[in-house]
N, CA, C and O atoms as a printed pandas DataFrame, in Angstrom:
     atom_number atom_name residue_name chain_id  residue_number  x_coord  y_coord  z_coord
0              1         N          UNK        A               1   42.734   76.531  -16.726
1              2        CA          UNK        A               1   42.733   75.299  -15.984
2              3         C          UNK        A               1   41.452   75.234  -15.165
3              4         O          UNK        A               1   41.069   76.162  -14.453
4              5         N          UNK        A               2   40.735   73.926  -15.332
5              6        CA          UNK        A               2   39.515   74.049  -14.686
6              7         C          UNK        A               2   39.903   73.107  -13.538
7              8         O          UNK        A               2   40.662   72.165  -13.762
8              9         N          UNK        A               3   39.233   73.413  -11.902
9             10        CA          UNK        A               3   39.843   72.624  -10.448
10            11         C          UNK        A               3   38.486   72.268  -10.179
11            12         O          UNK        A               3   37.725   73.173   -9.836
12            13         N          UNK        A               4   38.017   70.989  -10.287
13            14        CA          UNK        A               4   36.845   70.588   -9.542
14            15         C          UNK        A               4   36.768   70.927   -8.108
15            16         O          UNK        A               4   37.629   70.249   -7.547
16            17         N          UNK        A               5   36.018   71.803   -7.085
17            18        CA          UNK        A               5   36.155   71.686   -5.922
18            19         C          UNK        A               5   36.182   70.708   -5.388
19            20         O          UNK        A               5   36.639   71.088   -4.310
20            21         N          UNK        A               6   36.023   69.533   -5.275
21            22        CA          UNK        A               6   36.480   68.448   -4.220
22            23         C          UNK        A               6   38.220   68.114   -4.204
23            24         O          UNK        A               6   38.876   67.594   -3.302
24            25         N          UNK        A               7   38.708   68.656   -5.644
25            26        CA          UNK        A               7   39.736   68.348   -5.540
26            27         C          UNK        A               7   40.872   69.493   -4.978
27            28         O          UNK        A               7   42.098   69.382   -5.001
28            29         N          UNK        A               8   40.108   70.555   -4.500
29            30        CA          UNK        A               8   40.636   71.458   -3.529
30            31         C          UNK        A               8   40.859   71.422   -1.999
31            32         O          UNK        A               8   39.827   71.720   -1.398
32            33         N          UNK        A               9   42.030   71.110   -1.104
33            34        CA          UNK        A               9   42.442   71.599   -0.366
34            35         C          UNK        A               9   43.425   72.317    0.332
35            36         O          UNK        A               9   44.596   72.367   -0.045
36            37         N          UNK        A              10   42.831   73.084    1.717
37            38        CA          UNK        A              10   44.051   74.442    1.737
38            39         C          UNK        A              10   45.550   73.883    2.476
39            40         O          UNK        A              10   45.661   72.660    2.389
40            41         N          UNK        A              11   46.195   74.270    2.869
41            42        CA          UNK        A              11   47.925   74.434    3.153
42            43         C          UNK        A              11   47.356   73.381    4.625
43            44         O          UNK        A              11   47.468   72.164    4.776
44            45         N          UNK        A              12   46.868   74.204    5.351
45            46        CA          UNK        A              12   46.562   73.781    6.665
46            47         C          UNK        A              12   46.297   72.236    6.435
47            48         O          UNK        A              12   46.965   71.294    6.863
48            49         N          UNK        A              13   44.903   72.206    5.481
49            50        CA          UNK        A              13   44.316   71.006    5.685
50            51         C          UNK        A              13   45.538   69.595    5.513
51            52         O          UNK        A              13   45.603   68.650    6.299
52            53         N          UNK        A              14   46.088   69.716    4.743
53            54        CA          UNK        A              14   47.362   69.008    3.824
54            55         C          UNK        A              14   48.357   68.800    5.538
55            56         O          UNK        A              14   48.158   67.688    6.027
56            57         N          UNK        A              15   49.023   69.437    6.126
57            58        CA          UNK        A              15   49.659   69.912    7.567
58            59         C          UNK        A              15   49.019   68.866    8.457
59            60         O          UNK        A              15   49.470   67.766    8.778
60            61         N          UNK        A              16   47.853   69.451    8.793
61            62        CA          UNK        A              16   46.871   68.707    9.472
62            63         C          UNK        A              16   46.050   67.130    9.266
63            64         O          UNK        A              16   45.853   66.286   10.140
64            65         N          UNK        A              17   45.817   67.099    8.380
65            66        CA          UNK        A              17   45.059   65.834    7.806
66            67         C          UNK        A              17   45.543   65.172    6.352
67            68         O          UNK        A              17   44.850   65.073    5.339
68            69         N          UNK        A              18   46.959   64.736    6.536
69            70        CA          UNK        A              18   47.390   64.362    5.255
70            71         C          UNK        A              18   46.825   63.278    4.775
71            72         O          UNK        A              18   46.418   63.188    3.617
72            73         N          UNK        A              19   46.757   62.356    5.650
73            74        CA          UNK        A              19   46.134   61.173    5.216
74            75         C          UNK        A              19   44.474   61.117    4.144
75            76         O          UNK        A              19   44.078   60.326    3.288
76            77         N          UNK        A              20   43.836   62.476    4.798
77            78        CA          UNK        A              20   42.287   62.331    3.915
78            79         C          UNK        A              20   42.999   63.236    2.410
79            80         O          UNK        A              20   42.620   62.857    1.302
80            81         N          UNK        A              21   43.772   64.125    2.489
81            82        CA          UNK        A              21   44.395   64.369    1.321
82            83         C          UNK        A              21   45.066   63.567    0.166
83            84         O          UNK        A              21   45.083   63.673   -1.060
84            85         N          UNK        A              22   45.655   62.650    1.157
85            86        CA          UNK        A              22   46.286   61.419   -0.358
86            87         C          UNK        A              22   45.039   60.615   -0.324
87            88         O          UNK        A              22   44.975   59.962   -1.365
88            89         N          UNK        A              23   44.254   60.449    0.275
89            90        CA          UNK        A              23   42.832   59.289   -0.482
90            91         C          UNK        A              23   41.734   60.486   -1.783
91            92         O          UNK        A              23   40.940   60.222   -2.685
92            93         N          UNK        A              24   42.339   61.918   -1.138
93            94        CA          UNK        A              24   41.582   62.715   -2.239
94            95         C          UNK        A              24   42.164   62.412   -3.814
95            96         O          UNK        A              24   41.715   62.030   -4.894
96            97         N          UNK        A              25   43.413   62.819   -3.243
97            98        CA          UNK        A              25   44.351   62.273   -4.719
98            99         C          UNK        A              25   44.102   61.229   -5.282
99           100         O          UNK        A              25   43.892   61.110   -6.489
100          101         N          UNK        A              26   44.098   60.192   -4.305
101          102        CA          UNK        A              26   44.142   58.841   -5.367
102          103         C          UNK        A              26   42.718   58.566   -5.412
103          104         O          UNK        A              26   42.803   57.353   -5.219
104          105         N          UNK        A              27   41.255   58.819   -5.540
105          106        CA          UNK        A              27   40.320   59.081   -5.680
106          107         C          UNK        A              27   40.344   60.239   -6.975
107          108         O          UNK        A              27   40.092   59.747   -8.074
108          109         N          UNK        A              28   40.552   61.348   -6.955
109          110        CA          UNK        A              28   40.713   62.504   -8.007
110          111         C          UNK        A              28   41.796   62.412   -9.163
111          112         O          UNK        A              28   41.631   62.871  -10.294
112          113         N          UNK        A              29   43.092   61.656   -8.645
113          114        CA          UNK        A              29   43.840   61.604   -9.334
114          115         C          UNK        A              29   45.425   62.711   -9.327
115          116         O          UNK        A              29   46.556   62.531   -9.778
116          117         N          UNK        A              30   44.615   64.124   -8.402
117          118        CA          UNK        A              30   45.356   65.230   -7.910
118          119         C          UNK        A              30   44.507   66.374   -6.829
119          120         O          UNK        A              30   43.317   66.687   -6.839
120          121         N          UNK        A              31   45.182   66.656   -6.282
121          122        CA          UNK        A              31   44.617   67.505   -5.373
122          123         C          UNK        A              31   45.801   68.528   -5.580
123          124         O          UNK        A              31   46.985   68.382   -5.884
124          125         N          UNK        A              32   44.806   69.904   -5.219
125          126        CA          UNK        A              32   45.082   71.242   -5.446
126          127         C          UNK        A              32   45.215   71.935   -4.039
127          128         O          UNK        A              32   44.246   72.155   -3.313
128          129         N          UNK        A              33   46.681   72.295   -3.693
129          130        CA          UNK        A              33   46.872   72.591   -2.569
130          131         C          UNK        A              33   46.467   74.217   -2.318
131          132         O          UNK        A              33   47.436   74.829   -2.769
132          133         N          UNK        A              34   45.638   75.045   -1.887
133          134        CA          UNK        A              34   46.040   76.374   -1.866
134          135         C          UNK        A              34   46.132   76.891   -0.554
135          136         O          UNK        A              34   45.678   76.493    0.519
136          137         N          UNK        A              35   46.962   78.067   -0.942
137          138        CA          UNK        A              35   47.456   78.767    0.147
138          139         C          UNK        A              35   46.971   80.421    0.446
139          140         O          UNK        A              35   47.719   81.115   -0.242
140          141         N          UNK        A              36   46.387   80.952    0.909
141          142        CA          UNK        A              36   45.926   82.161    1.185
142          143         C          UNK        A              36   45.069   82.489   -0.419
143          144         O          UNK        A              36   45.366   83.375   -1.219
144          145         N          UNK        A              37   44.047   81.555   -0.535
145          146        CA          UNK        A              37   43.259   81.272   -1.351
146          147         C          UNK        A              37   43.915   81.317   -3.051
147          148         O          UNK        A              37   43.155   81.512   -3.999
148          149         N          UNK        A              38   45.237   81.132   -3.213
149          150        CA          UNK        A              38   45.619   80.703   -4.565
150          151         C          UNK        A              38   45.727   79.473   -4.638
151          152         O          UNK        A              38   45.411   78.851   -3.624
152          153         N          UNK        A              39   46.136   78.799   -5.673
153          154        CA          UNK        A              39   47.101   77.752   -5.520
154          155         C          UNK        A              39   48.290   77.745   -5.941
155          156         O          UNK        A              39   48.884   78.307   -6.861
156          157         N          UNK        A              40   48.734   76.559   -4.614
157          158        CA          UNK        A              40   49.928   76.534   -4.314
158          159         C          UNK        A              40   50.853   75.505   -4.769
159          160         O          UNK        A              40   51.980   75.696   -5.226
160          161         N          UNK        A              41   50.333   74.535   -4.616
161          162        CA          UNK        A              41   50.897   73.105   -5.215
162          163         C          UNK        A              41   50.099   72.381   -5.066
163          164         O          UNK        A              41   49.058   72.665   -4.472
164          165         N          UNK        A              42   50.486   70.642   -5.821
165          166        CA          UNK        A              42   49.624   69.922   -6.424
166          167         C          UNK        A              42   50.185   68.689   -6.053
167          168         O          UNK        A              42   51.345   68.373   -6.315
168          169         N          UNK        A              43   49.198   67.829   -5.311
169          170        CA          UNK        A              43   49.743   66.557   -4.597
170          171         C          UNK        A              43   49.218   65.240   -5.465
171          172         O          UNK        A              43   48.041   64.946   -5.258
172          173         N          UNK        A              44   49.827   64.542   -6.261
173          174        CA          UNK        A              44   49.225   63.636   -7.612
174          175         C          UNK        A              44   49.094   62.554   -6.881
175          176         O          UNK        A              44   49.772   62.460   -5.858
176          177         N          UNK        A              45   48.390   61.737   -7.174
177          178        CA          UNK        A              45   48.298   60.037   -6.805
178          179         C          UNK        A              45   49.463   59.577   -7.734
179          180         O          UNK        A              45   49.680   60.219   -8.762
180          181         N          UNK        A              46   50.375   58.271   -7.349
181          182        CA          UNK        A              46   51.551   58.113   -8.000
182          183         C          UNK        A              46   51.596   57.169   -9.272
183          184         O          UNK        A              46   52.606   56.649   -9.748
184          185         N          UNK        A              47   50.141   57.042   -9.773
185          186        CA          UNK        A              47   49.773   56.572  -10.722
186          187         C          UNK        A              47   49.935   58.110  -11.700
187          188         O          UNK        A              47   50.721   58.402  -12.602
188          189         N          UNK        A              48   48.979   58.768  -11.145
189          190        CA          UNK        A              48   48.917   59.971  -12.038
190          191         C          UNK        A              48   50.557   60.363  -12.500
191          192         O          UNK        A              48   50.840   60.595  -13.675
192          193         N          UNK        A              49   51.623   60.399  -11.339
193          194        CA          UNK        A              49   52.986   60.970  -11.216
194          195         C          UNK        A              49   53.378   59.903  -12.015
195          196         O          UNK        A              49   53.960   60.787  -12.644
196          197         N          UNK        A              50   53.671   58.743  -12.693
197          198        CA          UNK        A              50   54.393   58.361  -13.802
198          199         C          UNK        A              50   54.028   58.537  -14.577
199          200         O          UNK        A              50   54.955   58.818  -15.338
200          201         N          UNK        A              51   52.590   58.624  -15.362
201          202        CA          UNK        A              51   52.679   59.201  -16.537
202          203         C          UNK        A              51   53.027   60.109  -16.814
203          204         O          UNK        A              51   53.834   60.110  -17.744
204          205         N          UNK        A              52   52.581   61.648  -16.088
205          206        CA          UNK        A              52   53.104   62.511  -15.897
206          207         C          UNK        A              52   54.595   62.841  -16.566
207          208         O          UNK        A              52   54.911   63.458  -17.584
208          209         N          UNK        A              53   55.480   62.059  -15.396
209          210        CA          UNK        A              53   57.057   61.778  -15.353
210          211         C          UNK        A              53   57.093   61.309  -17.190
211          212         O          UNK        A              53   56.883   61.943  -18.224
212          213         N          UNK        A              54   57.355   60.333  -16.979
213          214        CA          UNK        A              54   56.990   59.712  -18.344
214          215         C          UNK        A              54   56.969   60.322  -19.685
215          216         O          UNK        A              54   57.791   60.140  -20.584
216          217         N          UNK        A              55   55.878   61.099  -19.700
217          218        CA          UNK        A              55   55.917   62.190  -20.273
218          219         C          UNK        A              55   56.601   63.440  -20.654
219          220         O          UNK        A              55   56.574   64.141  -21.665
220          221         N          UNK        A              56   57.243   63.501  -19.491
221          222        CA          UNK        A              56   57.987   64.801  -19.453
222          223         C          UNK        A              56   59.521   64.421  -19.637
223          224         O          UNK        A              56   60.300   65.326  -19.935
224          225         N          UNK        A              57   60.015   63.046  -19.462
225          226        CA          UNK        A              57   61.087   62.534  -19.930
226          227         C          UNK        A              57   61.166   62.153  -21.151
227          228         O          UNK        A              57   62.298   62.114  -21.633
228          229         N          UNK        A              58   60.046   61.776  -21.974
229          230        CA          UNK        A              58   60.026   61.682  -22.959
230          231         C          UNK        A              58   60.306   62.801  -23.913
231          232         O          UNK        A              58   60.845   62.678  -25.012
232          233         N          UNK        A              59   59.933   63.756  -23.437
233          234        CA          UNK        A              59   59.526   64.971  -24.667
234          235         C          UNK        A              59   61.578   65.657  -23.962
235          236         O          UNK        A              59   62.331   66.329  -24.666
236          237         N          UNK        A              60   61.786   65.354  -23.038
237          238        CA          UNK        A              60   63.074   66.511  -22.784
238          239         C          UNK        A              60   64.169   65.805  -23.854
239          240         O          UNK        A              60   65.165   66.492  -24.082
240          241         N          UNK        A              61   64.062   64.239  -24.668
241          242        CA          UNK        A              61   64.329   63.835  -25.400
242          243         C          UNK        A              61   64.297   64.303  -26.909
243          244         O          UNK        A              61   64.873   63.891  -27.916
244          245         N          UNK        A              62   63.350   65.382  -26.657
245          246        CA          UNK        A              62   62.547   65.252  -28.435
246          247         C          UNK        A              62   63.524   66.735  -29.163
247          248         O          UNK        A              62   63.695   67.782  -28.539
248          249         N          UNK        A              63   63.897   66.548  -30.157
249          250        CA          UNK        A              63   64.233   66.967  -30.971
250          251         C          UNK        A              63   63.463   68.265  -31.787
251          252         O          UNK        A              63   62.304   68.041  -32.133
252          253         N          UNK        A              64   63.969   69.442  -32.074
253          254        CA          UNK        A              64   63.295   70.732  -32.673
254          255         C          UNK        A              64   62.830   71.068  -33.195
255          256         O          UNK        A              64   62.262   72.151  -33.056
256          257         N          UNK        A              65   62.765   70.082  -34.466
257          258        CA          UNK        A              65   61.958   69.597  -35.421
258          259         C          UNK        A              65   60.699   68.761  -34.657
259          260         O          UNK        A              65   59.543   69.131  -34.858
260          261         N          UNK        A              66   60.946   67.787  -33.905
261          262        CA          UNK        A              66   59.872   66.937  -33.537
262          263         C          UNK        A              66   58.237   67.785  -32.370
263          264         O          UNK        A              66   57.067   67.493  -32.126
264          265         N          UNK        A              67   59.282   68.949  -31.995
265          266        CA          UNK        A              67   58.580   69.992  -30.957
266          267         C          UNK        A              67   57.769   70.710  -31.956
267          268         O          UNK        A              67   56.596   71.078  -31.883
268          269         N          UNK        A              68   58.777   70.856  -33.064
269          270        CA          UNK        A              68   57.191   72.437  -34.078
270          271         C          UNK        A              68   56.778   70.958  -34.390
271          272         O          UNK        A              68   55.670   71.437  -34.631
272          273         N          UNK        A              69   56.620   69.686  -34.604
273          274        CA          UNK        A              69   55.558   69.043  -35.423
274          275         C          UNK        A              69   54.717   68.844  -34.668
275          276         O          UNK        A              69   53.595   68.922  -35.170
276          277         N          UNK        A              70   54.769   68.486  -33.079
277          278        CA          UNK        A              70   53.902   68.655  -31.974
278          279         C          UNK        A              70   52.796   69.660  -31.789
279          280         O          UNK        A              70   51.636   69.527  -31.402
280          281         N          UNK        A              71   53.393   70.553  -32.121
281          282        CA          UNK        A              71   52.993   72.212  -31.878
282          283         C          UNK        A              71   52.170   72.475  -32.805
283          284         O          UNK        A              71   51.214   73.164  -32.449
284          285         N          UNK        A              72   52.213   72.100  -34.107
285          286        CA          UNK        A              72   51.052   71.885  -35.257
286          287         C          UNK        A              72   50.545   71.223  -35.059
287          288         O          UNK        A              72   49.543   71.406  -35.751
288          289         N          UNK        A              73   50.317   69.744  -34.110
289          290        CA          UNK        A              73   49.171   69.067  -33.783
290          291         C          UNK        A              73   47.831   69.714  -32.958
291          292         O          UNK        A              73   46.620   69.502  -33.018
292          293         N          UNK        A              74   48.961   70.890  -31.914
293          294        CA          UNK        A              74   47.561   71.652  -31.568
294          295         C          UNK        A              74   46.733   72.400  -31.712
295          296         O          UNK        A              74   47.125   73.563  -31.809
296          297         N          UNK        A              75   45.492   72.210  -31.785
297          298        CA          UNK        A              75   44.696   73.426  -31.703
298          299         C          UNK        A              75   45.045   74.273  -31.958
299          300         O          UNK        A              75   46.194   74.375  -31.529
300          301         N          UNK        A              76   44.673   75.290  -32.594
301          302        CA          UNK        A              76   44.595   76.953  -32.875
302          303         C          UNK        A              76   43.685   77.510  -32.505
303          304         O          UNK        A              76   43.857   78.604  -31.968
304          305         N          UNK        A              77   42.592   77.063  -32.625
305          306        CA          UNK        A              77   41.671   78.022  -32.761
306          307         C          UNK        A              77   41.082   78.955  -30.902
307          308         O          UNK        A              77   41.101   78.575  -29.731
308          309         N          UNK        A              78   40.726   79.998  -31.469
309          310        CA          UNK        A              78   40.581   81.242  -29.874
310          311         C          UNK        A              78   39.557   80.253  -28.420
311          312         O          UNK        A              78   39.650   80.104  -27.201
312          313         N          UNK        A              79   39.048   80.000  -29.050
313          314        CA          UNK        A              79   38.444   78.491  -27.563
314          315         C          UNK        A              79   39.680   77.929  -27.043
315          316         O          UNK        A              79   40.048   78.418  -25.975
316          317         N          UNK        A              80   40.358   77.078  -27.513
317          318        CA          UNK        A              80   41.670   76.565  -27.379
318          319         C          UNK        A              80   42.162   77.564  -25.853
319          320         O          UNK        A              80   42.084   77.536  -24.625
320          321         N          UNK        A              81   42.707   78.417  -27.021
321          322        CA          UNK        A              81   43.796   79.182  -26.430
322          323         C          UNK        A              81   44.568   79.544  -24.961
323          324         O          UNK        A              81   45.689   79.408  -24.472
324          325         N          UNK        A              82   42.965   80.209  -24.491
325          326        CA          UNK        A              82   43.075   80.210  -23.255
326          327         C          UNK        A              82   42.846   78.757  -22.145
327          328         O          UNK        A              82   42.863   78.775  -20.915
328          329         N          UNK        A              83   42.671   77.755  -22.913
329          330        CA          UNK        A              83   43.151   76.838  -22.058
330          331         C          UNK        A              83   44.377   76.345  -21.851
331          332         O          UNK        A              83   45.402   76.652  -22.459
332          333         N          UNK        A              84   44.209   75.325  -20.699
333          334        CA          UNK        A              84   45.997   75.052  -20.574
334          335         C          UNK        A              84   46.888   74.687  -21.813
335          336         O          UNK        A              84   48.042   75.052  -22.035
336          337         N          UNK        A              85   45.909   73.716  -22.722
337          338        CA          UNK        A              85   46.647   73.481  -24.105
338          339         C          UNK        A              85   47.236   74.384  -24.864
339          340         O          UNK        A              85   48.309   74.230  -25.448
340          341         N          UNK        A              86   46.340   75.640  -24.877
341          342        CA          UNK        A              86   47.050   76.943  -25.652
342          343         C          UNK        A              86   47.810   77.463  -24.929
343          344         O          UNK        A              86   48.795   77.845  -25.560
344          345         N          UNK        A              87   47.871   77.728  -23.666
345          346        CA          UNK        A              87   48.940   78.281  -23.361
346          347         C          UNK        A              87   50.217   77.900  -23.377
347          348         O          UNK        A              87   51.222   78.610  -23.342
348          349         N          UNK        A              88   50.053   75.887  -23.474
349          350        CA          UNK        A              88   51.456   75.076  -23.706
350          351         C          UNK        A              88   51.714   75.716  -25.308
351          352         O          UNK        A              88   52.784   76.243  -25.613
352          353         N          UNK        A              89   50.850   75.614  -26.024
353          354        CA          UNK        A              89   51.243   75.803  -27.442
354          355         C          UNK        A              89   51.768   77.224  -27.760
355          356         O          UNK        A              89   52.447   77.508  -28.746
356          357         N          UNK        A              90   51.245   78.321  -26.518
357          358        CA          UNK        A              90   51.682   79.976  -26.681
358          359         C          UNK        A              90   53.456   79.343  -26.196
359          360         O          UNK        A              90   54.465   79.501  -26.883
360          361         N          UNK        A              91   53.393   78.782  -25.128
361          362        CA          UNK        A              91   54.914   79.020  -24.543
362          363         C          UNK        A              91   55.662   78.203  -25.859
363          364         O          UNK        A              91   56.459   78.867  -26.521
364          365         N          UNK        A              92   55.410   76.723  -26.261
365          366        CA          UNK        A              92   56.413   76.112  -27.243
366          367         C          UNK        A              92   56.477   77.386  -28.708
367          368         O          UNK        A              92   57.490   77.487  -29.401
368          369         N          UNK        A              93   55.607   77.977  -28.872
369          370        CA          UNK        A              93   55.618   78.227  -30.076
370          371         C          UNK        A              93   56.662   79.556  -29.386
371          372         O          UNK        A              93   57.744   79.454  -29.965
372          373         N          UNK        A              94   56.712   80.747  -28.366
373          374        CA          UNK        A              94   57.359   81.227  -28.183
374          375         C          UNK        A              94   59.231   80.823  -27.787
375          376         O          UNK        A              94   60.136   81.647  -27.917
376          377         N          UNK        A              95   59.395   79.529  -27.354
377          378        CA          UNK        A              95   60.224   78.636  -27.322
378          379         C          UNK        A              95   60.761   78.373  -28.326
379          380         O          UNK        A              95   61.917   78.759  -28.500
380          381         N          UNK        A              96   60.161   77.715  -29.196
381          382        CA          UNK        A              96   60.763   77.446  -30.425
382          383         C          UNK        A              96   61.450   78.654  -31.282
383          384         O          UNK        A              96   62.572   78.490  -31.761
384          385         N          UNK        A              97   60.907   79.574  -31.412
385          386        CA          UNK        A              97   60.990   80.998  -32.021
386          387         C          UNK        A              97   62.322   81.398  -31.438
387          388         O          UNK        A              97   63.329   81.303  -32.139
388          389         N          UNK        A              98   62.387   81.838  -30.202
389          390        CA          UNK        A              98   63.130   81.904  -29.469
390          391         C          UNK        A              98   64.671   80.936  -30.246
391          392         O          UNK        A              98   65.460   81.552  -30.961
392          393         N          UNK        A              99   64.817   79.788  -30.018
393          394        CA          UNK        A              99   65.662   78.688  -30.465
394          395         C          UNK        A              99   66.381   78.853  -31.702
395          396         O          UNK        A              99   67.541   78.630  -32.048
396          397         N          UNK        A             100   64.840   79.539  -32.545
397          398        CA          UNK        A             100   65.888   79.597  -34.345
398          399         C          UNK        A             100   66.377   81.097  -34.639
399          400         O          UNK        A             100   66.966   81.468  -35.654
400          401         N          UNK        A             101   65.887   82.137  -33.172
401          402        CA          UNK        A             101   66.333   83.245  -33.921
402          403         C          UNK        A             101   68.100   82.959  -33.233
403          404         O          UNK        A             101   68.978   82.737  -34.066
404          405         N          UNK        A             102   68.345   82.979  -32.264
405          406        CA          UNK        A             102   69.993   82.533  -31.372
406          407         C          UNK        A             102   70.137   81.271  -31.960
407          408         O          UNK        A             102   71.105   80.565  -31.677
């Protein structure tokens, strides 16, 4: 996952100055909350949060068959991988596996 620094701020700042935090969001689209220099959570502009949503209601819909045909849409190859896409495609493909052996 790549975090543009502007779209980083810490626990405090968020506490303290929420207001310049949601104009980061809805400017960035999300802001990256961290906490004792990880991150911690992620504050979306609520444009960003329905697709998002949207998305994720859609697919809790989708069918087991429709998930491995997904899962062959992505990427394979070792560039991939270690991005967030591969790692969605490491967890479904371990998911799925998971599903047909039980």
């Amino acid at each position: 996952m790549k975090i543009m620094k502007e779209e980083i701020v810490s626990n405090s700042d968020v506490t303290k100055n929420y207001k310049a935090c949601r104009e980061i969001a809805e400017k960035c689209g999300k802001v990256f909350v961290f906490k004792n220099n990880e991150p911690d959570a992620v504050l979306f502009s609520i444009n960003n949060y329905a697709k998002l949503s949207a998305l994720i209601e859609f697919s809790e819909h989708l069918s087991e068959i429709d998930i491995a045909k997904i899962i062959d849409l992505i990427p394979k190859d070792s560039m991939i991988y270690n991005h967030a896409i591969g790692l969605i495609r490491k967890d479904l493909d371990q998911s799925v596996a998971v599903d047909i052996i039980e």
